[in-house]
N, CA and C atoms of all chains as a GROMACS GRO file, in nm:
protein
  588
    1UNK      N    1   0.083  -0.121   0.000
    1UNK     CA    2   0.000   0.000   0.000
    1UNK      C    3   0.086   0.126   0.000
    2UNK      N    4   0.171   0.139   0.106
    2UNK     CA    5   0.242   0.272   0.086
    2UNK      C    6   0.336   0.247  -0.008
    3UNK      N    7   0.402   0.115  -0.073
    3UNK     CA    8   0.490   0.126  -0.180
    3UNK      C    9   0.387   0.205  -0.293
    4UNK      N   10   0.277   0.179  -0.339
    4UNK     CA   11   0.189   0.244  -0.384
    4UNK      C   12   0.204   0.367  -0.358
    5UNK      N   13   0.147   0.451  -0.272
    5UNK     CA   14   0.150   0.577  -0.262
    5UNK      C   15   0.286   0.617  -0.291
    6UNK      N   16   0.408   0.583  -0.236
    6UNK     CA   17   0.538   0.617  -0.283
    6UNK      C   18   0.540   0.658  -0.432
    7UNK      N   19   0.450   0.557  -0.504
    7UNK     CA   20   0.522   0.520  -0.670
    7UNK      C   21   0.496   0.674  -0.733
    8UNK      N   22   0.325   0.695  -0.655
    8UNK     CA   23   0.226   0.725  -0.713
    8UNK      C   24   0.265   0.926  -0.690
    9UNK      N   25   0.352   0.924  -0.530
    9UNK     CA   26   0.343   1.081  -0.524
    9UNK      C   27   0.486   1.079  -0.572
   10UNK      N   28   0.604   1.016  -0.594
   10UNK     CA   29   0.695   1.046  -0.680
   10UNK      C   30   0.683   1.066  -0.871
   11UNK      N   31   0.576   0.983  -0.925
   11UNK     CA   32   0.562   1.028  -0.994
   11UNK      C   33   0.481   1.169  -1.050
   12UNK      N   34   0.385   1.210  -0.976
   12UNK     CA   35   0.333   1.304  -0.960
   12UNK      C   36   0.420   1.396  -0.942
   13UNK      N   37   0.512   1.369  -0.827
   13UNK     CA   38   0.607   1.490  -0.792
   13UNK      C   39   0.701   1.557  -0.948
   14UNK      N   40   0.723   1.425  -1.032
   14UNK     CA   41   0.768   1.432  -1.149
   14UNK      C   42   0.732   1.559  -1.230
   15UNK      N   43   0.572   1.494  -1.235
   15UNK     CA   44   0.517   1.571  -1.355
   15UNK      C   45   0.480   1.714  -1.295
   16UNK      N   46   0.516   1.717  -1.189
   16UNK     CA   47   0.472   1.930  -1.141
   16UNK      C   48   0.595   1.956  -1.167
   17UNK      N   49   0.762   1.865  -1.132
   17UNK     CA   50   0.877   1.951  -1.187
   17UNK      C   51   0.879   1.997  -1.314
   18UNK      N   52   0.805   1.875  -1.426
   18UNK     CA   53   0.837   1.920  -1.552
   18UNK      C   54   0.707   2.063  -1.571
   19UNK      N   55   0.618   2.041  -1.560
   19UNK     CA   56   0.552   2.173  -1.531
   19UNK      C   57   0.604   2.318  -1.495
   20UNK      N   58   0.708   2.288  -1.446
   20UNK     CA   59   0.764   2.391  -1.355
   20UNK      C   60   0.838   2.414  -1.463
   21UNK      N   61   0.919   2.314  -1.511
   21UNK     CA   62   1.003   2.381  -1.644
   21UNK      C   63   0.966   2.380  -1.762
   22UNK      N   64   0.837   2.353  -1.738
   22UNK     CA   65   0.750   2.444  -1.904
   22UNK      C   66   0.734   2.583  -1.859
   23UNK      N   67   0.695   2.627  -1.740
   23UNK     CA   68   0.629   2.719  -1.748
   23UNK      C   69   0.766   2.840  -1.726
   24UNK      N   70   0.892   2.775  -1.680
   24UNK     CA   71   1.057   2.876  -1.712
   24UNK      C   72   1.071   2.902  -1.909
   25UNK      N   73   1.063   2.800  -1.934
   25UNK     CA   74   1.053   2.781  -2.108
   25UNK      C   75   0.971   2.891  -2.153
   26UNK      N   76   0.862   2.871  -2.095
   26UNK     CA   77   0.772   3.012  -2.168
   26UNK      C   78   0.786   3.136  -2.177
   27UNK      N   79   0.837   3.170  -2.037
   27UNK     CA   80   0.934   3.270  -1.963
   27UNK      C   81   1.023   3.339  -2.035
   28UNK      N   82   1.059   3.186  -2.102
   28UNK     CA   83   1.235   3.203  -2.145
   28UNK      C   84   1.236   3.261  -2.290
   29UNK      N   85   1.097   3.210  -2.360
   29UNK     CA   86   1.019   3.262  -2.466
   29UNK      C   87   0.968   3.374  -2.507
   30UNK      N   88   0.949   3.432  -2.392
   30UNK     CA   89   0.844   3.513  -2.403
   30UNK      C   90   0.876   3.655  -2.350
   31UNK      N   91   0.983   3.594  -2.229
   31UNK     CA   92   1.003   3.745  -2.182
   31UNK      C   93   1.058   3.872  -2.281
   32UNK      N   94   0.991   3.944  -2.218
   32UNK     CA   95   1.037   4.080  -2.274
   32UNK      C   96   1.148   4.150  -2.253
   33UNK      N   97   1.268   4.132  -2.182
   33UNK     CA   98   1.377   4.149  -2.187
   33UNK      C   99   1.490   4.065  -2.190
   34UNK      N  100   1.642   4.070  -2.169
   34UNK     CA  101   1.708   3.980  -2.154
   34UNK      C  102   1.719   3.958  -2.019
   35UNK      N  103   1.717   4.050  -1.920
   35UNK     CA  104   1.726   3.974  -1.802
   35UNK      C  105   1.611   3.874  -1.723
   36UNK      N  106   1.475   3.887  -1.793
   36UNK     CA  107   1.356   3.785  -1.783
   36UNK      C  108   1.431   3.676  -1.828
   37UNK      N  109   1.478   3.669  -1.994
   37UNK     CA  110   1.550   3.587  -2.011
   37UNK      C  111   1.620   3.484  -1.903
   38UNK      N  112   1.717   3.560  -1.874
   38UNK     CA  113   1.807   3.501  -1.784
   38UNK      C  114   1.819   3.452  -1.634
   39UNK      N  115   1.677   3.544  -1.601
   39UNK     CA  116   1.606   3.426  -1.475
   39UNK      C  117   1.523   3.356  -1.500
   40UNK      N  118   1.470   3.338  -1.601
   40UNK     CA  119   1.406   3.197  -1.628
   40UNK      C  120   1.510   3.097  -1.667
   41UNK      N  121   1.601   3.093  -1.706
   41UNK     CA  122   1.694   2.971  -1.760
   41UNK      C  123   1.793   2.953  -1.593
   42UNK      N  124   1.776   3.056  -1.528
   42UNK     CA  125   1.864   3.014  -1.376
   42UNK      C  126   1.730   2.920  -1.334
   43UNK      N  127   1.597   2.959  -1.320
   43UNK     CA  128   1.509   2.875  -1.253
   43UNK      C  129   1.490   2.689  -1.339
   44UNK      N  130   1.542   2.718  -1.449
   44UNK     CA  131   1.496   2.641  -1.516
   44UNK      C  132   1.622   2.550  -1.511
   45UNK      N  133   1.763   2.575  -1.457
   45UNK     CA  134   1.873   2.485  -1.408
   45UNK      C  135   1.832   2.460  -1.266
   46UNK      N  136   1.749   2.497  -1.187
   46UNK     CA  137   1.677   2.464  -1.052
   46UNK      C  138   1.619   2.364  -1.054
   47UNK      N  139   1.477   2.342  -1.158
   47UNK     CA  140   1.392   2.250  -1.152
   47UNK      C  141   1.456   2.157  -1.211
   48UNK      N  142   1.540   2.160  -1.346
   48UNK     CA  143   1.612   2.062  -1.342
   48UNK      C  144   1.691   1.959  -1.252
   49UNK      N  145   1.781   2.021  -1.193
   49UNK     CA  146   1.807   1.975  -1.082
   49UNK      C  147   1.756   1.844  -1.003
   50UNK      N  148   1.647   1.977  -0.943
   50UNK     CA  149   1.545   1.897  -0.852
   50UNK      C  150   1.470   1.752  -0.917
   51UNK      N  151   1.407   1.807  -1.057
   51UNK     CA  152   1.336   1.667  -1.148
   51UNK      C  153   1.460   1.557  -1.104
   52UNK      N  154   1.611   1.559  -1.141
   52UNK     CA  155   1.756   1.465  -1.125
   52UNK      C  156   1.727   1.436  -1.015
   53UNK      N  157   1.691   1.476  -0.897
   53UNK     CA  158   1.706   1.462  -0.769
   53UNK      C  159   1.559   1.337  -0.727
   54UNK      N  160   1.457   1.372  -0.803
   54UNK     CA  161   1.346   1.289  -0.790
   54UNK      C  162   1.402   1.178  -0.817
   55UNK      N  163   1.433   1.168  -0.979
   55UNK     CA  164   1.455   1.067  -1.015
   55UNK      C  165   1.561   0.937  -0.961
   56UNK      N  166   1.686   0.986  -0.886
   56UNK     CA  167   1.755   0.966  -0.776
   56UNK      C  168   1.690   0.902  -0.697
   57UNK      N  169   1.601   0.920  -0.628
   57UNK     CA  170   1.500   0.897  -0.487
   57UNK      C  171   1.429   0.756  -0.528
   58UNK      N  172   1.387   0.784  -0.694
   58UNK     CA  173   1.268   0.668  -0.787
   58UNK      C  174   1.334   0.545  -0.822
   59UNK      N  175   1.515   0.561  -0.848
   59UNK     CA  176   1.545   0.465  -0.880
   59UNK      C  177   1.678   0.345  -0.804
   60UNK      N  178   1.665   0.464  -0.681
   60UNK     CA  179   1.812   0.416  -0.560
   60UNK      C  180   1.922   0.451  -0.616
   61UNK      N  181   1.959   0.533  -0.746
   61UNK     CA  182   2.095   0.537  -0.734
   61UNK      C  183   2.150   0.628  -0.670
   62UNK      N  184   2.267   0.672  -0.656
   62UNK     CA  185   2.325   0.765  -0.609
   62UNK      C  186   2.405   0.865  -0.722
   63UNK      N  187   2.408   0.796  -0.852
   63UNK     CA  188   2.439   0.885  -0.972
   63UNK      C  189   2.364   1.003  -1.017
   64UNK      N  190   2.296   1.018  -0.991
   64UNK     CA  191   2.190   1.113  -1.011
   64UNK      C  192   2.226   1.236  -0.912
   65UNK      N  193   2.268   1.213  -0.809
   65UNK     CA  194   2.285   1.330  -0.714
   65UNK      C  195   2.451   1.411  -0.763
   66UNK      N  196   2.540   1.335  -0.865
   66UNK     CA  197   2.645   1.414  -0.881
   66UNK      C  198   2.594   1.460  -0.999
   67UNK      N  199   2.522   1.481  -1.100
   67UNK     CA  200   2.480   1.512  -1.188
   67UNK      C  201   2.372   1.633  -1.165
   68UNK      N  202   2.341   1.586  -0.992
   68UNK     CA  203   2.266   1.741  -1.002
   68UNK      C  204   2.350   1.880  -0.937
   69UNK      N  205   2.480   1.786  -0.891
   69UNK     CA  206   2.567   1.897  -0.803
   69UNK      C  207   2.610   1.951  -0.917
   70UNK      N  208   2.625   1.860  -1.044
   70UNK     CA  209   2.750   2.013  -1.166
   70UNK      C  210   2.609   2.084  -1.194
   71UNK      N  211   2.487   2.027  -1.200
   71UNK     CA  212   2.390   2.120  -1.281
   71UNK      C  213   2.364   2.302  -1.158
   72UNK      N  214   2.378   2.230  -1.060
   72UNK     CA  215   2.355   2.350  -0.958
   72UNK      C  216   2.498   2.458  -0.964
   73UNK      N  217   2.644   2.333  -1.013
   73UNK     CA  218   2.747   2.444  -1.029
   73UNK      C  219   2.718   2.528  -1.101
   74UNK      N  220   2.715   2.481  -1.251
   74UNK     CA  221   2.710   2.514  -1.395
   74UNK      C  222   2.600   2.664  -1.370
   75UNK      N  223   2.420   2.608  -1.322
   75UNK     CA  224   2.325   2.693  -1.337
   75UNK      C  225   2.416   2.842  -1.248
   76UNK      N  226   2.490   2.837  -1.162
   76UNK     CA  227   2.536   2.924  -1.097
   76UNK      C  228   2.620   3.043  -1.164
   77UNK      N  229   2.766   2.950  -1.249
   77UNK     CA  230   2.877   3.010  -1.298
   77UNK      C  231   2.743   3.089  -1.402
   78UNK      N  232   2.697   2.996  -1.521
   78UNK     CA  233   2.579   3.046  -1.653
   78UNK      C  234   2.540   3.185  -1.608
   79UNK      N  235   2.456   3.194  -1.452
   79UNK     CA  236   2.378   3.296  -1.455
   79UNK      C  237   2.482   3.408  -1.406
   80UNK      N  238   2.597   3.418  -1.311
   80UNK     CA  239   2.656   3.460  -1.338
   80UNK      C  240   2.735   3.568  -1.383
   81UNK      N  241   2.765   3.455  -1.496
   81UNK     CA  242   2.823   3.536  -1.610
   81UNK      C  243   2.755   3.608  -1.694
   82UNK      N  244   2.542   3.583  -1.716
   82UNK     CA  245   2.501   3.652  -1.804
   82UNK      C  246   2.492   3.783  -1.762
   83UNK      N  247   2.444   3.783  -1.601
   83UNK     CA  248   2.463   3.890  -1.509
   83UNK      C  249   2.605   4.004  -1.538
   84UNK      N  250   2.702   3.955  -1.527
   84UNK     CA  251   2.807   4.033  -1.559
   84UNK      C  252   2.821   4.084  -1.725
   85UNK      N  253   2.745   4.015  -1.832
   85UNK     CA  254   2.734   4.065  -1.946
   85UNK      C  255   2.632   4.137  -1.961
   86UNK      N  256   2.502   4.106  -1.926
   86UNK     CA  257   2.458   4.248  -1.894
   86UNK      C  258   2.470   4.401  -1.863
   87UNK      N  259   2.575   4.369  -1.740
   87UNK     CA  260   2.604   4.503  -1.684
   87UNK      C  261   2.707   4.580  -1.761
   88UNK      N  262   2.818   4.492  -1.829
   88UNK     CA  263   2.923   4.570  -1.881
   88UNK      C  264   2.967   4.555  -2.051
   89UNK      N  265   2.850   4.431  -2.076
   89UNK     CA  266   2.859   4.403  -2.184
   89UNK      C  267   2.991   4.334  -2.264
   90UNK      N  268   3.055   4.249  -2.151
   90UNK     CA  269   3.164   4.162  -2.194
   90UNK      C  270   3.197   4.088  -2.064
   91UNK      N  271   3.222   3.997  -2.063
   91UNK     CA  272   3.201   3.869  -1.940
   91UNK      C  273   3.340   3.889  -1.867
   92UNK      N  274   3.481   3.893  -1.948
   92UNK     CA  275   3.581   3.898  -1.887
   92UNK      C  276   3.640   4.043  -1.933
   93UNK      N  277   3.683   4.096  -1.849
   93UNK     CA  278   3.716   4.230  -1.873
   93UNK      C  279   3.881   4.242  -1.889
   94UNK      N  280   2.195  -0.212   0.008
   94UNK     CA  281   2.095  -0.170  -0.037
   94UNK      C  282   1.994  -0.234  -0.026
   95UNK      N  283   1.876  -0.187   0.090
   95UNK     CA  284   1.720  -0.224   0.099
   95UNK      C  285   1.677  -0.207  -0.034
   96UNK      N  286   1.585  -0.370  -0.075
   96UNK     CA  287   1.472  -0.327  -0.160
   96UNK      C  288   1.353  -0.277  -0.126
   97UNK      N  289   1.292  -0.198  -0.223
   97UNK     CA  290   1.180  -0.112  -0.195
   97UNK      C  291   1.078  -0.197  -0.147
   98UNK      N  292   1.074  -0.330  -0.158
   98UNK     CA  293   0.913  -0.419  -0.051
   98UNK      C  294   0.995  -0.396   0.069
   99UNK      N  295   1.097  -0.388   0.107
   99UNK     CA  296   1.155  -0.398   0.231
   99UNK      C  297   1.192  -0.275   0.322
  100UNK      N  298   1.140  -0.181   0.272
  100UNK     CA  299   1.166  -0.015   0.295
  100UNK      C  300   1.024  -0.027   0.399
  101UNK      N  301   1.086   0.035   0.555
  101UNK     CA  302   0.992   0.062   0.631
  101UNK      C  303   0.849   0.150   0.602
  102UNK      N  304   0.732   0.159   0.656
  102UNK     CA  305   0.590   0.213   0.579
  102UNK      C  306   0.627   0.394   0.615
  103UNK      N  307   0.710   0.423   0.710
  103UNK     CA  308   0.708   0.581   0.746
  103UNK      C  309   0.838   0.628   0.659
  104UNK      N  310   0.897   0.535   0.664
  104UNK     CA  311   1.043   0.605   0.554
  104UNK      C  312   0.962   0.659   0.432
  105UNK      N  313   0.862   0.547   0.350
  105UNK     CA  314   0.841   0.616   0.251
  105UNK      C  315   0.745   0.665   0.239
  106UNK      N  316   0.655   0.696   0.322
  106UNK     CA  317   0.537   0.726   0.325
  106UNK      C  318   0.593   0.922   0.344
  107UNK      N  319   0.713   0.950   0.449
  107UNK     CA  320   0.810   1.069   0.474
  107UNK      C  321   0.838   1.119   0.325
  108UNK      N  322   0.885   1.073   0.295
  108UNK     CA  323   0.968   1.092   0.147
  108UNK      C  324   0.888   1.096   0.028
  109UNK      N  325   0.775   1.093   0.052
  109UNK     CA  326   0.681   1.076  -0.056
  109UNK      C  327   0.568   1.225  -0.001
  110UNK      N  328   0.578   1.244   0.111
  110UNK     CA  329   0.539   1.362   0.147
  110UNK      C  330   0.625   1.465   0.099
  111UNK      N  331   0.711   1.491   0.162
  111UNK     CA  332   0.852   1.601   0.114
  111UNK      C  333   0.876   1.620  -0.052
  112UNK      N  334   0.872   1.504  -0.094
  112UNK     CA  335   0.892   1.512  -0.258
  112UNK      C  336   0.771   1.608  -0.351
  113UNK      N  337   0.656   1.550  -0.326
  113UNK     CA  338   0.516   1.601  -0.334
  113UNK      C  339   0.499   1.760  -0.309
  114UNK      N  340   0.553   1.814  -0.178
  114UNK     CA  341   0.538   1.915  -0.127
  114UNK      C  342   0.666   2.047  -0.146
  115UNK      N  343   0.740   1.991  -0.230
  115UNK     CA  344   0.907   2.038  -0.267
  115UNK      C  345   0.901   2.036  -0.414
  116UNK      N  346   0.799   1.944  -0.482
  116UNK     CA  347   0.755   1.957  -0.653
  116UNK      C  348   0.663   2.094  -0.633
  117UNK      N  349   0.527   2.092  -0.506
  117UNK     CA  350   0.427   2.170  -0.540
  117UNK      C  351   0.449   2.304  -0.512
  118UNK      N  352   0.567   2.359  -0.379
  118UNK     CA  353   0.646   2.469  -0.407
  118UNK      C  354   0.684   2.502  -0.517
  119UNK      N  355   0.770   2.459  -0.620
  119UNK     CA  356   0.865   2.468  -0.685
  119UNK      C  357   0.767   2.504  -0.821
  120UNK      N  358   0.647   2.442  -0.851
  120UNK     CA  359   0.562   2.480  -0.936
  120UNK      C  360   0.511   2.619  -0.933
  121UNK      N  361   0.469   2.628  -0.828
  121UNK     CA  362   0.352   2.751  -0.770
  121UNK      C  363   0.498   2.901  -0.791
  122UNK      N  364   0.636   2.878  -0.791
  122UNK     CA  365   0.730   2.962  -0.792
  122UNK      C  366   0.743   2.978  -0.931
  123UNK      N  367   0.759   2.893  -1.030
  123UNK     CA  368   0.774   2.923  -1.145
  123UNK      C  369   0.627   2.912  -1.252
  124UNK      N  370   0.569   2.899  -1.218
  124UNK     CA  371   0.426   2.978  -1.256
  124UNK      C  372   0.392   3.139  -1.178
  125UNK      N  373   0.473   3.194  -1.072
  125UNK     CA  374   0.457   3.316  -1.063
  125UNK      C  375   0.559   3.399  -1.112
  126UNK      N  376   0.671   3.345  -1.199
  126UNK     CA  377   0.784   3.347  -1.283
  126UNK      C  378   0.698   3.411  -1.405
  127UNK      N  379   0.597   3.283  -1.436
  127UNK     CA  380   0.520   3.316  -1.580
  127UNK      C  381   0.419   3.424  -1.560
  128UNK      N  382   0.327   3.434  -1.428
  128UNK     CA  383   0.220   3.530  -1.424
  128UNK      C  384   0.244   3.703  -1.381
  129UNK      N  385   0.354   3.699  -1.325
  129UNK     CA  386   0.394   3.804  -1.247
  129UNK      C  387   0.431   3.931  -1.391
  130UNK      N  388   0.420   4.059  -1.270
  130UNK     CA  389   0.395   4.175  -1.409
  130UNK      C  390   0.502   4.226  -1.415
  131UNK      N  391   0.602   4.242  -1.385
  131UNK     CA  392   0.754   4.319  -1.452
  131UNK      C  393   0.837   4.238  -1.336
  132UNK      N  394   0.964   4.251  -1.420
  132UNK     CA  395   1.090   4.191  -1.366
  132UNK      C  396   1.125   4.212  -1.241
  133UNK      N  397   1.091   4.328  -1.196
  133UNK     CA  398   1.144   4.323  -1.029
  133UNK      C  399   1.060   4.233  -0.924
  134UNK      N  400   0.900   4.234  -0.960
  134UNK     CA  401   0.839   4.139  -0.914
  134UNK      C  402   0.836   3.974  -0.911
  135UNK      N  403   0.865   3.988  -1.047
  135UNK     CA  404   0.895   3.831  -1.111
  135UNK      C  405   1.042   3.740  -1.044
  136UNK      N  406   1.134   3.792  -0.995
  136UNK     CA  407   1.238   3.813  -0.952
  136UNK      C  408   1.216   3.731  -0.813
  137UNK      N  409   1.090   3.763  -0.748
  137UNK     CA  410   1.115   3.702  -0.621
  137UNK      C  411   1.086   3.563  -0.640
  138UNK      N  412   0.964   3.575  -0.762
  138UNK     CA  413   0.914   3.416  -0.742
  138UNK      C  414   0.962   3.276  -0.778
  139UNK      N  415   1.087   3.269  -0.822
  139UNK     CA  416   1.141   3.141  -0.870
  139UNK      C  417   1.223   3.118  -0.719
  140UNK      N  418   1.250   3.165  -0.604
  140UNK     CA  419   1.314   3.184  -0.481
  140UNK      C  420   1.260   3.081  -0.391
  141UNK      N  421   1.123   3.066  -0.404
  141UNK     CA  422   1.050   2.954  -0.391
  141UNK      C  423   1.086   2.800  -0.385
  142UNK      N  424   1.141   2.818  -0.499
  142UNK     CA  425   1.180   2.664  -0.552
  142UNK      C  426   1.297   2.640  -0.553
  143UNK      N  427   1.375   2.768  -0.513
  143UNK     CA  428   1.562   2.734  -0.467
  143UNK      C  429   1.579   2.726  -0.349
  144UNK      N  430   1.498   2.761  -0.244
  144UNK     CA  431   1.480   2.731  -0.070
  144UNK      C  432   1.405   2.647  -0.012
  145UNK      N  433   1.279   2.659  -0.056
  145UNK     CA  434   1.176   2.564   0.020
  145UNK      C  435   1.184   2.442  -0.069
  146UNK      N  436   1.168   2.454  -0.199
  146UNK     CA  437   1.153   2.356  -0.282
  146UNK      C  438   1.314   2.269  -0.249
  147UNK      N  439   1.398   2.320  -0.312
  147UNK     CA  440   1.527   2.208  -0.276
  147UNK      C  441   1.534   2.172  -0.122
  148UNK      N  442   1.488   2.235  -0.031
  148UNK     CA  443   1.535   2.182   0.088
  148UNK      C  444   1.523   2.071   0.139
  149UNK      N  445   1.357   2.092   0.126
  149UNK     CA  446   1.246   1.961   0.140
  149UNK      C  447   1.319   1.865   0.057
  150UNK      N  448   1.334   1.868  -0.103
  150UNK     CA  449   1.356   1.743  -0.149
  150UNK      C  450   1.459   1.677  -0.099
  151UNK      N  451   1.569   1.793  -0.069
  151UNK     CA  452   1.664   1.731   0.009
  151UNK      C  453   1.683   1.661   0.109
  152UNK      N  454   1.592   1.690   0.183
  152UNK     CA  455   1.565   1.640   0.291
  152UNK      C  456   1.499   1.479   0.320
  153UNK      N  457   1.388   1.470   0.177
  153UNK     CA  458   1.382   1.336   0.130
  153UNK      C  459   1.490   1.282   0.128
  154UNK      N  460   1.512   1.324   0.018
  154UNK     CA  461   1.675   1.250  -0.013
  154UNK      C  462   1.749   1.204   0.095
  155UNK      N  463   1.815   1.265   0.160
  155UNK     CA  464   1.852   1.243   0.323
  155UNK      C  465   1.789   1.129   0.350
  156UNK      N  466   1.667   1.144   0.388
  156UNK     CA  467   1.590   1.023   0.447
  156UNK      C  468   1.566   0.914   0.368
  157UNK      N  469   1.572   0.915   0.243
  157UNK     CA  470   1.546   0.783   0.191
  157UNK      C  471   1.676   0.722   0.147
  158UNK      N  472   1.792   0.782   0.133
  158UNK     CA  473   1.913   0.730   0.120
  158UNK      C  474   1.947   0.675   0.293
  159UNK      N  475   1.915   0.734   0.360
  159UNK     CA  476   1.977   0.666   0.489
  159UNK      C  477   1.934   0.532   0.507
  160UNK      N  478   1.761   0.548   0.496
  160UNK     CA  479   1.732   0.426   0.521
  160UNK      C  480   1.744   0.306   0.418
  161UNK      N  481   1.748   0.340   0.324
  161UNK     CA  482   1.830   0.263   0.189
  161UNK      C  483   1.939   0.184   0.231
  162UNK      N  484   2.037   0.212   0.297
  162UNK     CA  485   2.149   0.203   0.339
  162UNK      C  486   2.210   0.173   0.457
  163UNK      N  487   2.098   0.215   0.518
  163UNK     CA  488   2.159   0.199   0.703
  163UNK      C  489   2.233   0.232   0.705
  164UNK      N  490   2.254   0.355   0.704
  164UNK     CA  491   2.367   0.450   0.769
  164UNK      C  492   2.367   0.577   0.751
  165UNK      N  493   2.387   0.698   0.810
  165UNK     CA  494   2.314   0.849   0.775
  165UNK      C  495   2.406   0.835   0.651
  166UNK      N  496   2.344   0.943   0.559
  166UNK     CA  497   2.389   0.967   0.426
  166UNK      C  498   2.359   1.111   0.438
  167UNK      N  499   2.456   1.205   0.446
  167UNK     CA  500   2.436   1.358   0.462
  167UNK      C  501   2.545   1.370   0.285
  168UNK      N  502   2.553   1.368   0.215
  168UNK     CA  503   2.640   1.458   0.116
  168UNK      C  504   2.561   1.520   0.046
  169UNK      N  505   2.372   1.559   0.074
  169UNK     CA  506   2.302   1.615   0.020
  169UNK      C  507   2.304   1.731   0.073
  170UNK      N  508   2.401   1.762   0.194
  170UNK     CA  509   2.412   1.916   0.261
  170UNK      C  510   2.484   1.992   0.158
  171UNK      N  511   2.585   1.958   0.074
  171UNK     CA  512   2.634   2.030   0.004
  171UNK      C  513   2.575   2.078  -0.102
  172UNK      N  514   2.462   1.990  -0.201
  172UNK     CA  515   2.376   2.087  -0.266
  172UNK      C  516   2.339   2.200  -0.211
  173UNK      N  517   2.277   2.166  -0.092
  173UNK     CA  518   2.179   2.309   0.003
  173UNK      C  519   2.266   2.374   0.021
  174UNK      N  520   2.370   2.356   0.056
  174UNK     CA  521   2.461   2.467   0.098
  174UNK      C  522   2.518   2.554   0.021
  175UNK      N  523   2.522   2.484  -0.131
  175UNK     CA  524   2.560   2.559  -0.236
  175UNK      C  525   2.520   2.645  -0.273
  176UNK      N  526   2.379   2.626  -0.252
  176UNK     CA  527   2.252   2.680  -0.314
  176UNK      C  528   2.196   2.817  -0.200
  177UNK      N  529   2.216   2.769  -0.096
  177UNK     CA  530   2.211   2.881  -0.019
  177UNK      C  531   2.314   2.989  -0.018
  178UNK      N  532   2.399   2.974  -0.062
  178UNK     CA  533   2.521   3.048  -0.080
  178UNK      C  534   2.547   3.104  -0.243
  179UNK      N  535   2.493   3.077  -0.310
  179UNK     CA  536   2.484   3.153  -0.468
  179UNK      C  537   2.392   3.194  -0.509
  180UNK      N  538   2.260   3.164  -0.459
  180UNK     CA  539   2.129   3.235  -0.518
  180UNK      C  540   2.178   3.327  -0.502
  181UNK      N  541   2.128   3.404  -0.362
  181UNK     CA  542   2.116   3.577  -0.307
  181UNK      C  543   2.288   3.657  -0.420
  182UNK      N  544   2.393   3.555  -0.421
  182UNK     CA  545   2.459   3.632  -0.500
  182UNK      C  546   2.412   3.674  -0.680
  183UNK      N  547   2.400   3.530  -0.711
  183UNK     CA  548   2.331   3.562  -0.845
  183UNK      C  549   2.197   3.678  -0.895
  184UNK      N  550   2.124   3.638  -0.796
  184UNK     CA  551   2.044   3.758  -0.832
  184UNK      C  552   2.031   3.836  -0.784
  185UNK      N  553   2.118   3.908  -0.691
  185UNK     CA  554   2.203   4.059  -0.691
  185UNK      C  555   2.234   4.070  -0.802
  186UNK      N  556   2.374   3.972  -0.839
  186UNK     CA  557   2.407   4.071  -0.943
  186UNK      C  558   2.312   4.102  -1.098
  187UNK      N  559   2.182   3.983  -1.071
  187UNK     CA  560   2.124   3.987  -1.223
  187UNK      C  561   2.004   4.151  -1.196
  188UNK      N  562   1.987   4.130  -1.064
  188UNK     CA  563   1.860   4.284  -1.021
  188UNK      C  564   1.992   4.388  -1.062
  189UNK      N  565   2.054   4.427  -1.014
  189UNK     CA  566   2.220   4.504  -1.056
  189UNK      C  567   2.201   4.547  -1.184
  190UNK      N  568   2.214   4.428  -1.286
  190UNK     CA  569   2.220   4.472  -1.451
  190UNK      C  570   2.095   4.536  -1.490
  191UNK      N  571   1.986   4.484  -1.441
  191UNK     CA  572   1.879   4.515  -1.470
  191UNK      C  573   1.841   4.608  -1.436
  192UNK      N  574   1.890   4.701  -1.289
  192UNK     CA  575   1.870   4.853  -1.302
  192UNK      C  576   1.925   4.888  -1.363
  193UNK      N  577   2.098   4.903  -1.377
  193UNK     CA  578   2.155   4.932  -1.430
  193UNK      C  579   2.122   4.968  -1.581
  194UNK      N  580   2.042   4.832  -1.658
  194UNK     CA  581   1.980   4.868  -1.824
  194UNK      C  582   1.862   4.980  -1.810
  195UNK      N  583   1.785   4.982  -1.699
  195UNK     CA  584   1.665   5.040  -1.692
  195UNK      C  585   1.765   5.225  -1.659
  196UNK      N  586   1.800   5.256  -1.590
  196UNK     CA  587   1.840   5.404  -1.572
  196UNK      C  588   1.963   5.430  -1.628
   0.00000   0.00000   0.00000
């Protein structure tokens, strides 16, 4: 019974992450500037993440959790750097 | 490694709460990403799903790797910790550019 409920709110939990990163995508689409831009693609290396992190939990491995540590590096250095191209309009000065 | 018929009824019954409730944060943040009316507002709401949302899952995680394993399994502090420690910088500096373009 509760392996059931387990199956049932991890997969669920699934499908609101990917939700979550449709609705950064649209964001990412749609916004009207570049820095909308560029916090939707930081949120959208978040839910990623997190979806890696479900999936981790769904299938016992432990591979999944170093795959979400570079995605949390990476989403970090990415935003960043768009941040600093924004402001000065060249990343390394 | 416990198999999942063999996983106690509160381990996962825990972890299936937290997961659930760390997806439904994390939604409700980036749908106010999509609904929200200009960038300074929009700004707060993905914050949601980098604090409450990762914590909780983390916190699954924690708990269902321990009991997986019999034995605490903490190397999920270092996500959180990461994460608590680069948001507030990142989006300083992205609110920063963004006045900065605006005046």
């Amino acid at each position: 019974m509760s392996a059931l409920v387990f199956d049932w709110s991890l997969a669920a939990a699934q499908v609101l992450l990917a939700l979550a990163m449709g609705c950064a995508t649209l964001r990412m689409l749609r916004g009207p500037r570049a820095q909308d831009r560029v916090l939707a693609l930081d949120a959208f290396y978040v839910n990623g993440m997190l979806l890696l992190l479900t999936f981790g939990i769904r299938t016992g491995s432990m591979l999944y959790f170093d795959a979400a540590l570079l995605i949390a590096l990476l989403g970090f250095v990415g935003t960043a750097a768009f941040a600093k191209f924004l402001m000065r309009g060249e990343v390394i000065e | 490694m416990t198999p999942l018929s063999a996983m106690p009824d509160w381990v996962m019954l825990v972890t299936a709460a937290l997961v659930l409730f760390g997806a439904a944060i994390t939604l409700i943040g980036s749908l106010g990403l999509l609904r929200l009316g200009d960038f300074y507002s929009r700004v707060h709401a993905p914050t949601l799903g980098t604090t409450l949302g990762t914590g909780t899952i983390l916190l699954a995680s924690v708990v269902w790797f321990s009991a997986a394993q019999t034995r605490p399994v903490v190397h999920e502090v270092l996500i959180a910790v990461f994460m608590v420690v680069t948001t507030p910088v990142t989006l300083l500096l992205l609110v920063r550019a963004a006045f900065f373009r605006d005046h």
